[in-house]
Phi, psi and omega in degrees: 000313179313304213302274179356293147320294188292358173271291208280354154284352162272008177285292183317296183295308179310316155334303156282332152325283184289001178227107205321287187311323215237119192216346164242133181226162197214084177247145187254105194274246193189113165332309153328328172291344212238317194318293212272124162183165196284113179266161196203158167326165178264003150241061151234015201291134158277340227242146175278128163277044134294131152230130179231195174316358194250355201272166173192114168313148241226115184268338170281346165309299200283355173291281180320342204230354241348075174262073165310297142340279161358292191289316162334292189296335172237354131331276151344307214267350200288304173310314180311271190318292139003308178272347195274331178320123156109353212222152208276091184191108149245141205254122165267170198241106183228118173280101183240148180273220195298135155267119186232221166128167229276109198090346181234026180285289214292341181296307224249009202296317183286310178267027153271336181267336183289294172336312186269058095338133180053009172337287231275344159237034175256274176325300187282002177260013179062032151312321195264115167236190187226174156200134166301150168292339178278333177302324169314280175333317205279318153317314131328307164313269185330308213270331153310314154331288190302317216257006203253143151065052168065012178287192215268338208291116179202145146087208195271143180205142187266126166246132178190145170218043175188125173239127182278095198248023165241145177292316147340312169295296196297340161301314186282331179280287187324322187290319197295316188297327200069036219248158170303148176335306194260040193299157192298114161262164194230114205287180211197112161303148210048352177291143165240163200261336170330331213054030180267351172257021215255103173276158155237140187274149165215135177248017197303347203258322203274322180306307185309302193280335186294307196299334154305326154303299199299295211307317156314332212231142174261054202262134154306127127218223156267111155341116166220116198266167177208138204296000000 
């Protein structure tokens, strides 16, 4: 299925490629894409315990963890870029984590559960986030605006505006959802319970840009904060 993903989104890009009329693309990848890599003590960590846009899941992790969707997802956006090297096309990236928001929970359940795959050690590094559908969509939006006439908008920018560090949050997300309890977890080597195995998402580059859009454009929109 990752392979699969990963065709048709180089499918996706040739396409736009080949059509005269398409000169920008906005493609939507996963938070998931950024995440999954092998974790180790804080002083043996190889890894920035930043993780941004520079980050990339670790695909024989998510091989090994059957985390599929994950792999899927960066196989996919992986493909993308790949097919855009070189080519009169410029491709943005935008990785958001579970979309969830008000008609799309219960709508949306099989690839919410295929996302919470491994949750429960996504919840103990501060991994698990969330983004409303509309902050997506607006983010799309935006970031699409920015690419028009040679603008600053490139490379990848991570979505998300709520990271779920309790069991409790996370129980209520499981509820909301309509999802069973017992979702799987997928252990991380070296995590202690210390926090010494413990990353932070950062959205600062999708924060930067949105609020450079508002400031410019007399457009309605809806509020949206971001961590």
């Amino acid at each position: 299925m990752a392979i699969l993903e990963a065709r048709a989104a180089e499918q996706v890009v040739e396409a736009c490629v080949r059509t005269e009329s398409v000169r920008k693309c906005v493609f939507t990848s996963s938070l998931l894409a950024c995440v999954w890599r092998q974790s180790y003590p804080h002083h043996r960590r190889r890894f920035p315990t930043i993780i941004d846009e520079s980050c990339w899941s670790d695909e024989s992790f998510c091989r090994d963890n059957k985390l599929w969707f994950a792999l899927g997802k960066t196989m996919a956006e992986k493909a993308a870029w790949r097919a855009a090297r070189g080519r009169d096309l410029k491709l943005v990236t935008i990785c958001p984590a579970l979309v969830t928001g008000p008609g799309f929970r219960r709508r949306n359940s099989t690839p919410s559960i295929a996302y919470l795959k491994g949750a429960h050690a996504m919840l103990a590094e501060d991994l698990l986030a969330t983004a409303d559908v509309e902050r997506v969509a607006e983010a799309h939006v935006r970031v699409y605006e920015a690419m028009t006439g040679g603008g600053a908008a490139g490379g990848r920018y991570i979505c998300y505006d709520h990271v779920v560090r309790r069991g409790e949050e996370f129980a209520e997300l499981q509820r909301q959802l309509g999802l069973p309890t017992g979702v799987s977890a997928v252990s991380r080597p070296g995590y202690s319970d210390d926090g010494d195995g413990r990353f932070a998402l950062c959205n600062g580059k999708l924060a930067r840009l949105v609020s450079s859009r508002r400031r410019c454009t007399y457009d309605v929109y809806y509020p949206a904060s971001y961590d």
